[in-house]
Each structure stands twice: as structure tokens, then as C-alpha cells.
DRENKERO-53022 format. One record per atom (N, C-alpha, C): x negated, y negated, z. Coordinates in steps of 0.05 Angstrom, whole numbers, padded with zeros to 5 digits, always signed. Layout:
BEGIN
XYZ;...
END
This chain:
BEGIN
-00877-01745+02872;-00874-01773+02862;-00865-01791+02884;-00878-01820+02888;-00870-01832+02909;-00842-01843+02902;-00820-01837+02926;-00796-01841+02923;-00796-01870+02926;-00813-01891+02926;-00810-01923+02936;-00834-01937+02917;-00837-01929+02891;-00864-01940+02876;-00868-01969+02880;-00897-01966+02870;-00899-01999+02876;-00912-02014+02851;-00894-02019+02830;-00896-02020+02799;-00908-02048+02807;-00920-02056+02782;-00931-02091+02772;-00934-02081+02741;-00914-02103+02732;-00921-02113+02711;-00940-02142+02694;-00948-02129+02678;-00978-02160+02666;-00964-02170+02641;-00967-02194+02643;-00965-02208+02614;-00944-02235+02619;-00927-02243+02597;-00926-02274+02594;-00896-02281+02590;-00890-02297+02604;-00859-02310+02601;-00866-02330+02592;-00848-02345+02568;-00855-02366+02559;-00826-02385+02562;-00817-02407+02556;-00810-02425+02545;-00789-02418+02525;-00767-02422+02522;-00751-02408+02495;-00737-02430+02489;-00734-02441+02466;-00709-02456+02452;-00700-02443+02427;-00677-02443+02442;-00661-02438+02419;-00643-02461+02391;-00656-02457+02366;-00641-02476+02355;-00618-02474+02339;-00600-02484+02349;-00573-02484+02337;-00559-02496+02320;-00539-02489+02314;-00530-02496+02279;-00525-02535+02279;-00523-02541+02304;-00511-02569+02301;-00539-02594+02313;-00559-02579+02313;-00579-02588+02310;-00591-02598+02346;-00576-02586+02359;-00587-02582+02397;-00604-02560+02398;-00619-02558+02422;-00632-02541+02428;-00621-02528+02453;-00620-02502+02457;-00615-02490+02485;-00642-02474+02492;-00649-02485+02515;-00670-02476+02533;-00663-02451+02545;-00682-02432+02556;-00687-02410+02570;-00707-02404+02577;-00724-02372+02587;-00745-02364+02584;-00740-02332+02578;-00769-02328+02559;-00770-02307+02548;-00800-02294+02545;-00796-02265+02540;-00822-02250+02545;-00821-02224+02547;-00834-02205+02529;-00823-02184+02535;-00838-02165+02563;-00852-02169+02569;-00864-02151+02593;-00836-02164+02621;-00835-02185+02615;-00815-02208+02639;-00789-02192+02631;-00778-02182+02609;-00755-02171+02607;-00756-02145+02619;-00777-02140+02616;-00776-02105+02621;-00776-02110+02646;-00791-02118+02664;-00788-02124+02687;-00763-02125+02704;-00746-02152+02696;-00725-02154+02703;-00701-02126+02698;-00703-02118+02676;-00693-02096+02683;-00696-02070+02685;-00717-02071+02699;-00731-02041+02715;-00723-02047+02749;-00727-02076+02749;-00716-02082+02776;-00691-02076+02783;-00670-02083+02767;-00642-02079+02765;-00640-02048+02757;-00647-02035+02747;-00648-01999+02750;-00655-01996+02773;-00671-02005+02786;-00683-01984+02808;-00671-02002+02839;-00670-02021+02840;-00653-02027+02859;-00677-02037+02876;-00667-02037+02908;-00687-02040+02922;-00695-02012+02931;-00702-01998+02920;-00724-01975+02921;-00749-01978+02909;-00757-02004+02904;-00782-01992+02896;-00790-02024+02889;-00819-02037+02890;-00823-02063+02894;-00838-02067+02857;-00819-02086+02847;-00828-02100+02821;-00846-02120+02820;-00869-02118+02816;-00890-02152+02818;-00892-02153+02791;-00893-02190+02782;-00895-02192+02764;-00930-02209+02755;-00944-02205+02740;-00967-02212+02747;-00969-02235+02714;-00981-02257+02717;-00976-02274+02704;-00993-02293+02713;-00992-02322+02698;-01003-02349+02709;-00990-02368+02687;-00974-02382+02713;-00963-02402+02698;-00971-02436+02713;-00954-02459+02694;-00966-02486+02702;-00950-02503+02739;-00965-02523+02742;-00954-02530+02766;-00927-02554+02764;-00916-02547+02731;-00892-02564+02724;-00868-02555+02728;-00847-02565+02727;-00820-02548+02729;-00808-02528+02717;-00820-02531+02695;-00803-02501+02683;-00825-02475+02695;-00846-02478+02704;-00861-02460+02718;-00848-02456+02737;-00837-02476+02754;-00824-02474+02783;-00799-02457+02781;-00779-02466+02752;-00750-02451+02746;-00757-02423+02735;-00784-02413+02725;-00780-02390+02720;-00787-02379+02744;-00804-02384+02769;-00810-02368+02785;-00779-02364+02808;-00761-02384+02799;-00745-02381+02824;-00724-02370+02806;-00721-02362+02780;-00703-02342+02764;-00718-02316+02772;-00734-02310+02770;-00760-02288+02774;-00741-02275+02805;-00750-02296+02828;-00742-02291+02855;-00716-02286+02862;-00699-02286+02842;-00676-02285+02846;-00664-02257+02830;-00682-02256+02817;-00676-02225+02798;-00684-02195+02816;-00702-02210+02849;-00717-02197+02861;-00746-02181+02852;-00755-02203+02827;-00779-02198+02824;-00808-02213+02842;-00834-02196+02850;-00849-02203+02875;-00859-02216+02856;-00872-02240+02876;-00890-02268+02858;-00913-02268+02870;-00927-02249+02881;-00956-02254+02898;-00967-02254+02882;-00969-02237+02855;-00986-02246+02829;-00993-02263+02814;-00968-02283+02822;-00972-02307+02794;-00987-02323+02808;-00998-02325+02787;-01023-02354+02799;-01022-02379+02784;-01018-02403+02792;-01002-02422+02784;-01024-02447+02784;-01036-02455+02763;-01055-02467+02744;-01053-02493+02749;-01071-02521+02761;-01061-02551+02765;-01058-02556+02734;-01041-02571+02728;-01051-02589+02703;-01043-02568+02680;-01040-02542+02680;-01032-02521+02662;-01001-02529+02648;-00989-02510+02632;-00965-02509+02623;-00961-02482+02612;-00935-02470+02625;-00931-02444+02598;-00933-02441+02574;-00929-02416+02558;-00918-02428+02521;-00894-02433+02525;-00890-02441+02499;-00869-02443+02482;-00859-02435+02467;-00834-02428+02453;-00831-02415+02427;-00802-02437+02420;-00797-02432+02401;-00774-02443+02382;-00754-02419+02358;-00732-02408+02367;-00723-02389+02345;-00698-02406+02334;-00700-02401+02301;-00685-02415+02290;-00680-02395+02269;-00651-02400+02261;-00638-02377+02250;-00631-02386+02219;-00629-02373+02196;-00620-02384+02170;-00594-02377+02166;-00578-02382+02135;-00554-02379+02133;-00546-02345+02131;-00567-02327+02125;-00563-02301+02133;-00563-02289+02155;-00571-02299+02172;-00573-02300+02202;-00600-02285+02211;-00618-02288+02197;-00645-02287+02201;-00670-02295+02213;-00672-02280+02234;-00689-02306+02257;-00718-02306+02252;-00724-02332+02256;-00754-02345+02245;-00769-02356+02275;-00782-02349+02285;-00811-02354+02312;-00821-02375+02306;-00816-02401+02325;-00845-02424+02320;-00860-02421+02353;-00878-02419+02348;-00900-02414+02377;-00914-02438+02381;-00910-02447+02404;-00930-02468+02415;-00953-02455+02443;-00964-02434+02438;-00977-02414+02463;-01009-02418+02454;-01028-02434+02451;-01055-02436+02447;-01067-02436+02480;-01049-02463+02487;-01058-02476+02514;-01050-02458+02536;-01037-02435+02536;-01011-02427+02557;-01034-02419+02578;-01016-02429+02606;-01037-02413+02627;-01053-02391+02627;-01027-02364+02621;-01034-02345+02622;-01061-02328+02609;-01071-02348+02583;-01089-02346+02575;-01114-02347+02598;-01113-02357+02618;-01134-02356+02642;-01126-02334+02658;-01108-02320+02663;-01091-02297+02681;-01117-02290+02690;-01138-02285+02687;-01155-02256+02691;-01183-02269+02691;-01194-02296+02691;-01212-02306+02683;-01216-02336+02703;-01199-02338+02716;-01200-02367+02738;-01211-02353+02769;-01218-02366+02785;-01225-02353+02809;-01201-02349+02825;-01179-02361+02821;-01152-02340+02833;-01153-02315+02830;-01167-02307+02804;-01158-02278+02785;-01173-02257+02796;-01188-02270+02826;-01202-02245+02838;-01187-02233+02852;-01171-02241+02870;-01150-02224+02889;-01123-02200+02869;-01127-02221+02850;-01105-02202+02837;-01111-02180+02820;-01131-02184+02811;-01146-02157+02799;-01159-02137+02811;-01166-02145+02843;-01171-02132+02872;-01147-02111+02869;-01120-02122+02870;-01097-02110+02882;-01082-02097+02857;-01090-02099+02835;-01080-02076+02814;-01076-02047+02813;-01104-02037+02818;-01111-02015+02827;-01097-02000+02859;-01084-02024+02871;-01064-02013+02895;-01038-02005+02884;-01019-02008+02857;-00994-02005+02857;-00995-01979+02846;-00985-01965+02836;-00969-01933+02839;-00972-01936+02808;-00958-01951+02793;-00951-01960+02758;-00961-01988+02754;-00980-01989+02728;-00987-02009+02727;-00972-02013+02685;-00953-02027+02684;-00948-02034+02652;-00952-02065+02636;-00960-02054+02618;-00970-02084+02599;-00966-02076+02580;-00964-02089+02555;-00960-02090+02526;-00986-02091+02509;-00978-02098+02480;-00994-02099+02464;-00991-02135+02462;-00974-02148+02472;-00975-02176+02465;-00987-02189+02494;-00995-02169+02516;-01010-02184+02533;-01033-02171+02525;-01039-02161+02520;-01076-02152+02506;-01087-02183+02488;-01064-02189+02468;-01067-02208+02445;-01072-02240+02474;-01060-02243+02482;-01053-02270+02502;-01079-02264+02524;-01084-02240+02535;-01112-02244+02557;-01143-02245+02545;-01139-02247+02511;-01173-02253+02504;-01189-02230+02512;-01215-02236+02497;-01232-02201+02509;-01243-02210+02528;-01239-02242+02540;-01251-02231+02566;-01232-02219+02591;-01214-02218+02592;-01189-02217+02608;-01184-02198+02603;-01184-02179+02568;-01185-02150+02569;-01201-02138+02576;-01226-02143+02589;-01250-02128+02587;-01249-02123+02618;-01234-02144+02634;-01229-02147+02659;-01204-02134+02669;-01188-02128+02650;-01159-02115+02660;-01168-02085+02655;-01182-02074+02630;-01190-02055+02627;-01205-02032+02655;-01228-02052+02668;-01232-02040+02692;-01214-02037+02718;-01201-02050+02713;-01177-02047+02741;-01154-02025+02728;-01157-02022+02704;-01132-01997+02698;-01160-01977+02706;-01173-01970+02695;-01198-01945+02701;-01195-01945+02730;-01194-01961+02756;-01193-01959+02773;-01169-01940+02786;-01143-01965+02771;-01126-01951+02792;-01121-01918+02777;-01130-01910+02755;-01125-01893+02751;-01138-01864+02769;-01161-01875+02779;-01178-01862+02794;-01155-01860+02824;-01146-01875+02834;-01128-01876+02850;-01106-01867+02854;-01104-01852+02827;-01081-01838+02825;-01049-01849+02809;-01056-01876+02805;-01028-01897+02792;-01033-01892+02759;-01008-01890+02752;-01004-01885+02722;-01000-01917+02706;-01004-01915+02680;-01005-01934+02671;-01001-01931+02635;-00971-01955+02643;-00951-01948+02613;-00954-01964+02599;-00962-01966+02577;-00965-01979+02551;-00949-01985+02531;-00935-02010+02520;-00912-02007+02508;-00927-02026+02482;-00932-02017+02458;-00955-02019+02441;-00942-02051+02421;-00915-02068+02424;-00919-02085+02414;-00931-02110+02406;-00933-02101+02370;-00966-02104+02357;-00950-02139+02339;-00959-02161+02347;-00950-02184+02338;-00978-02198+02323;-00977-02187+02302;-00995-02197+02277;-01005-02226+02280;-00989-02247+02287;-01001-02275+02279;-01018-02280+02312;-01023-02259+02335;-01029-02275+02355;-01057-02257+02362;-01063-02239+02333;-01093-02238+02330;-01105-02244+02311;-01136-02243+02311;-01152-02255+02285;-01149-02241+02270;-01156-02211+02271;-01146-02189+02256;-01140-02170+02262;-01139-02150+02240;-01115-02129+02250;-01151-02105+02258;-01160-02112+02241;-01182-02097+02256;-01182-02106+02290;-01187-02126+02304;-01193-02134+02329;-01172-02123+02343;-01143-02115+02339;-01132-02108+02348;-01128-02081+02347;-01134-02064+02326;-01140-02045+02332;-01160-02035+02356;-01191-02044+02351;-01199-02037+02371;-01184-02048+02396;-01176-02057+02403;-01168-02069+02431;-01147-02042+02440;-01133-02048+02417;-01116-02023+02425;-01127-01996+02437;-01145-01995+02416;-01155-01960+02424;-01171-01954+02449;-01184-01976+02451;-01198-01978+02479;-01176-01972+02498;-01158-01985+02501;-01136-01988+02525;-01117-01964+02519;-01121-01943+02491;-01100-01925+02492;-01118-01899+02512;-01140-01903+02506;-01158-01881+02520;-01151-01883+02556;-01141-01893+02561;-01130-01897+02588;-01097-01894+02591;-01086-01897+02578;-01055-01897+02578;-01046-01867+02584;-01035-01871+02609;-01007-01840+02614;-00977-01839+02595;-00961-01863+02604;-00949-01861+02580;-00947-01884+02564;-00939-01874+02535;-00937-01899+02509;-00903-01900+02502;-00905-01931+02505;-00873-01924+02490;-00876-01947+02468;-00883-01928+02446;-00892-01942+02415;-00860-01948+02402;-00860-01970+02391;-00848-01973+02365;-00862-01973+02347;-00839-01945+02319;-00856-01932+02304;-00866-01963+02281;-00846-01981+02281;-00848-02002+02250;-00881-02007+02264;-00883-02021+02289;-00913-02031+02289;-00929-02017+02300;-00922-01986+02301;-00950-01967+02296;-00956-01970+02264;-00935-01976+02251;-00937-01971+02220;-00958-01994+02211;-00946-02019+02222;-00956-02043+02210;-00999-02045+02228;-00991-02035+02253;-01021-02046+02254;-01040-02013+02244;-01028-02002+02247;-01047-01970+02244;-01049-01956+02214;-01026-01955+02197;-01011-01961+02174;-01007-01929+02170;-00995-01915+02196;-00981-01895+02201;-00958-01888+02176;-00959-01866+02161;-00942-01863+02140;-00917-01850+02160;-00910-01848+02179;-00886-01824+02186;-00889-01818+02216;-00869-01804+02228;-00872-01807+02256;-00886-01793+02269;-00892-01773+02244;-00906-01744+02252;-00932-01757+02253;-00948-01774+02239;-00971-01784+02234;-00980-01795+02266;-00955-01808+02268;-00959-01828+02299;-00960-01810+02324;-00942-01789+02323;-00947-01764+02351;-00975-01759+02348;-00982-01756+02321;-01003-01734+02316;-01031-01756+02334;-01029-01773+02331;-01049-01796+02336;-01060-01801+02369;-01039-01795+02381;-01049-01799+02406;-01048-01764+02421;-01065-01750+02419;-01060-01720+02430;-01069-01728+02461;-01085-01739+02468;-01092-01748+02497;-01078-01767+02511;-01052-01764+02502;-01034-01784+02525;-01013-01765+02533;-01005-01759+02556;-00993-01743+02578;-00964-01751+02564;-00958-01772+02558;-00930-01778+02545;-00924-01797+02531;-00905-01794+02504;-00915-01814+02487;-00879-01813+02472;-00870-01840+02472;-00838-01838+02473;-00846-01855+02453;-00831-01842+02420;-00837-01865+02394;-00798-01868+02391;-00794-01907+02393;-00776-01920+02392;-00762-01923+02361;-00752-01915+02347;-00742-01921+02326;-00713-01931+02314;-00709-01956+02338;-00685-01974+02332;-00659-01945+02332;-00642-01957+02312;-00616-01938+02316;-00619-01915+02307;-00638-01894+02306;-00652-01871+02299;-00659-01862+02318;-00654-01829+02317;-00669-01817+02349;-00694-01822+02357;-00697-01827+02380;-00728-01838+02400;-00730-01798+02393;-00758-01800+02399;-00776-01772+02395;-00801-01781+02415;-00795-01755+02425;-00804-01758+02463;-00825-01736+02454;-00853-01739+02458;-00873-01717+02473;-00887-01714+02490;-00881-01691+02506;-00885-01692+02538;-00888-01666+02545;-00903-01661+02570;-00916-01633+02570;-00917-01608+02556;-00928-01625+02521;-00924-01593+02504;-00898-01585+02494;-00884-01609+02500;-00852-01600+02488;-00851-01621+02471;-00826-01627+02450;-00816-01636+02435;-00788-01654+02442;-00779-01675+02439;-00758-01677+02442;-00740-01703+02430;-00718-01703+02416;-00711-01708+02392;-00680-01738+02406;-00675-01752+02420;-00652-01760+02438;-00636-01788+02413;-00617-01772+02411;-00604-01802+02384;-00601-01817+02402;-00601-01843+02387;-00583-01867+02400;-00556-01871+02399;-00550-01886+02415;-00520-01901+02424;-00510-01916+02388;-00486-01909+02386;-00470-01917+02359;-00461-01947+02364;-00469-01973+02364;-00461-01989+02369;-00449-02009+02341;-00420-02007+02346;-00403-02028+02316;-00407-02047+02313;-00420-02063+02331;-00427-02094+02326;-00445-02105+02337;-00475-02111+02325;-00496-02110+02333;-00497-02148+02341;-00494-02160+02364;-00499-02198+02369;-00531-02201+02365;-00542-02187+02379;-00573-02196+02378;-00589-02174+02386;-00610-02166+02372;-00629-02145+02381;-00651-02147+02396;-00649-02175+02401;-00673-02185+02425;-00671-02163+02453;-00698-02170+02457;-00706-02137+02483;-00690-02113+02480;-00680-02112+02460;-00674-02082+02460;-00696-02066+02464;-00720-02060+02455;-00745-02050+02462;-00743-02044+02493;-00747-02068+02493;-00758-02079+02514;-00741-02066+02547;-00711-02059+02541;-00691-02050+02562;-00693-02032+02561;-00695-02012+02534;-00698-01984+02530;-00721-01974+02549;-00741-01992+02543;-00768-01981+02560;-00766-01983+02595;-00748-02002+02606;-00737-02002+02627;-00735-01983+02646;-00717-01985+02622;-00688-01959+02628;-00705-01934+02636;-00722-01931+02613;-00733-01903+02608;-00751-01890+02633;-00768-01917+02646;-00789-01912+02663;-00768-01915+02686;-00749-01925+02690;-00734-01924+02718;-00723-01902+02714;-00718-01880+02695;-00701-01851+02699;-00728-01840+02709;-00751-01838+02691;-00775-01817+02694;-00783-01816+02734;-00785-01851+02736;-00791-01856+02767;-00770-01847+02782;-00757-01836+02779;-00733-01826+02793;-00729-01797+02790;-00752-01787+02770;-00742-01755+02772;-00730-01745+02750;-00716-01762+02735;-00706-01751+02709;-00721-01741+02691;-00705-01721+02673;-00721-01712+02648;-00721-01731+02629;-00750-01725+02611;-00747-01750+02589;-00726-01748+02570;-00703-01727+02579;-00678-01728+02551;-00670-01744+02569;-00668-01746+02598;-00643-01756+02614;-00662-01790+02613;-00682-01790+02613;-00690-01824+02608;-00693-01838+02581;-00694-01819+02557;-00683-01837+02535;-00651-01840+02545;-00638-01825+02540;-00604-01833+02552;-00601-01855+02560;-00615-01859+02580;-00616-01884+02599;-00619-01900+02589;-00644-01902+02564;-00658-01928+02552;-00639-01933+02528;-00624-01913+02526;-00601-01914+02501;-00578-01937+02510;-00572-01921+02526;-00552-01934+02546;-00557-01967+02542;-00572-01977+02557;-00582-01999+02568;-00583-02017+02538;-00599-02006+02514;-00608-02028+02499;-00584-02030+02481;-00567-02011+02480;-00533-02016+02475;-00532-02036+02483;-00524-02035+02515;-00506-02059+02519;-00518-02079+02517;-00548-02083+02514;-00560-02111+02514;-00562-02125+02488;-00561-02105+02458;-00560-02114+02438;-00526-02125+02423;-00516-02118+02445;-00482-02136+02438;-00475-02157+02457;-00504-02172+02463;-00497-02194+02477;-00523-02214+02470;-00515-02242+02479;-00542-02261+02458;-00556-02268+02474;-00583-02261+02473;-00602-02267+02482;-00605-02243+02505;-00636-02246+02516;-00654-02222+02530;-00642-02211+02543;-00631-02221+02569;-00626-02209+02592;-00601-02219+02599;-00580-02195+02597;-00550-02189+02599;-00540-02196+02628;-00519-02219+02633;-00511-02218+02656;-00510-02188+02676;-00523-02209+02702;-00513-02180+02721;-00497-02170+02725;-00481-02151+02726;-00449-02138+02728;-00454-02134+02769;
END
């Protein structure tokens, strides 16, 4: 295993407001492939080079996420930065049960061109050069079939090259036409995947998986397949073994935003390092603990 990988992650940072009880908004940015990122970077340190692959607008909050990005020590040779473009947007707003509600403003968002502008030739050139290549199920939904059809051959590539390529399957219903289209999209892109780190609710919701056993049973041609089940043991299968890792007991849950999202982190910065997959759920345990008792994605640096 190369002791200095050379990971890139694909997909979309957007725009975040947050709306609050006294009727302000607080700004940020958010995204789950951009979370995972950031903290796979912060696991692994400077051993090993994080690119983040994206396209965002030539306005300011494009400019503040890339120099939050650069400061997290994530590489920016990927992003390709659109005249006249703009990121999305989202809006979360909470009710008197404390139940959070998504407004999306992402039709227009650059990244919808990621893979499809003539920038998008150099960078789909250089895919097939990094060691780990990871993307989601909500950058499949955001790059269109033509952008999948085009990311598709550069995973076939680098796979030929020897780079693995991790799949983290979240399935967000309103940002396809249907749940058929997304199935296929999926399946196409699972036939290539080394490892999966599924959450079982939206294996349930897009596949309509009765049980977890249904969901192992589903993918026999993936080398490793880690199913996430919130505060319930993660269930790891991996070379022909079984393996069962509870989660972290946490008494007071602030926000469950990227918890997914850190766990999966966590999990690929133990495996890239040599750990066993009991010793990298641990990790991903670890991590989405402390991130889910604090508000919002990404937990001050310690």
C-alpha cells in the first residue's frame, strides 16, 4: 500500500444558511464529499495529498470556499472555476420539535458543468493518476448522464492503473427524476466500486432493501462493503469475513450533520494506513461522536 496516497475527492460544496429562531441567517459552506474530505485530510495529516475536484463560480463565496478549502490543506488544481457561474445554495430551517427542513437553490450550480466544459479535459486526464478516487451518490445526481458517462470512464481507467475507488451511496430522492434513473446510475457505477460505505436507511429507500442481510447480500462483487447504521453496529464485509463494530454511546446528540460523512473519513484514513476494518470502524466511531455533539459539519480543529 502506498505509504503517501494520492486521494481526490468529486462532488459539490454549496452555500449553507442557516435559519435561526430570531429570524437571521448564518452563512457557511456545506457538502458532503467537501466534509469527507476535510476530514480525511485532518486524519491523515501531511502524509498523503487530498484534491478536491469540483467547479465552482468566479464570485466571492467561490473565492471564500476555496481559501477555507486551502487552509484545511485541501489541493485546488481540480477546481475549475466557471466566468459568470455561481455555487448552490441550500437553506436549513428547523421547527418547534427541532426538526430540520432543506430548501435548495442548486439547478444553476457550476458544478453541474464539472465534467462537461473544456476545462474538464485536464481534469479527467488526471483522475486516473491518484491512488483513491471517492464520490457519492449525490455527485452522480449533480454531474447529469453526461458527466456520469464521462466520470464513469476515468474510474474504469484508473482502476486499470491500479487506484481503488470508494463509493459512499448517499441516495437524495428530490435531486433525481426517478428512483428508477437512479438506480440505474447507481448500478452502473457499483460495478466498479472497491469499497462501499452504504447507509442502510437509503439502501432501503432507493433499492427497498428489507434488512441488512438483504443489502450485504446485494453487492457480492465489491472487495468491501461497510453498511452505516447510525447508533447501531456498522457491519463490515471484507475478504470473506464478517464483521459486526458498535458505535460510540453518545448522551447528548447537538447535530447529526456529517456524521456519515466523518465516519467514512475516519474509516478510509485507518484502512489507508493499514488498519483492520474493526480498527477503522473504531476510528469512524470515534470521529462521528465527536462531530455529532457539536453544530454544524466540520468540528473545530483541536
Amino acid at each position: 500500500m502506498n505509504p503517501h496516497p494520492r486521494i481526490a475527492l468529486i462532488g459539490e460544496c454549496m452555500i449553507e444558511l442557516q435559519h435561526r429562531a430570531d429570524g437571521s441567517l448564518q452563512q457557511s459552506f456545506g457538502g458532503d464529499t467537501l466534509n469527507t474530505a476535510v476530514y480525511l485530510r485532518r486524519e491523515l495529516g501531511a502524509s498523503s495529498t487530498v484534491d478536491y475536484v469540483t467547479a465552482l463560480g468566479d464570485d466571492r463565496f467561490s473565492d471564500a470556499m476555496c481559501q477555507q478549502w486551502a487552509t484545511e490543506g485541501l489541493g485546488l488544481d481540480r477546481v475549475q472555476r466557471l466566468p459568470g457561474r455561481l455555487p448552490g445554495l441550500y437553506c436549513i430551517q428547523t421547527d418547534a420539535q427541532g426538526e430540520r427542513k432543506f430548501l435548495y437553490w442548486r439547478n444553476e450550480a457550476a458544478v453541474r458543468d464539472c465534467f462537461t466544459t473544456p476545462g474538464a479535459e485536464p481534469v479527467l486526464a488526471a483522475l486516473p493518476t491518484y491512488d483513491v478516487l471517492y464520490f457519492s451518490g449525490i455527485t452522480l445526481a449533480i454531474l447529469g448522464e453526461v458527466g456520469r458517462v464521462r466520470l464513469l470512464a476515468a474510474l474504469v481507467e484508473a482502476r486499470q492503473r491500479g487506484a481503488r475507488v470508494v463509493f459512499d451511496n448517499n441516495y437524495r430522492a428530490r435531486l433525481w427524476a426517478s428512483v428508477e434513473a437512479a438506480r440505474e446510475a447507481y448500478q452502473q457505477v457499483l460495478a466498479l466500486v472497491d469499497m462501499a460505505l452504504l447507509t442502510e436507511d437509503d439502501e432501503r429507500a432507493l433499492f427497498g432493501y428489507a434488512d441488512s442481510e438483504q443489502v450485504l447480500a446485494a453487492y457480492p462483487g465489491i472487495e468491501e462493503v461497510v453498511l452505516k447504521r447510525g447508533a447501531d453496529d456498522c457491519l463490515i464485509r471484507c475478504g470473506g469475513e464478517r464483521f459486526a463494530v458498535p458505535a460510540r454511546v453518545v448522551e447528548q446528540v447537538v447535530d447529526t450533520t456529517a456524521a456519515g460523512d466523518s465516519f467514512s473519513a475516519a474509516y478510509l484514513a485507518s484502512r489507508l494506513r493499514g488498519g483492520s476494518p474493526q480498527e477503522a470502524a473504531l476510528a469512524g466511531h470515534r470521529l462521528a461522536s465527536q462531530v455529532i455533539q457539536v453544530s454544524g459539519a466540520l468540528i473545530p480543529r483541536g
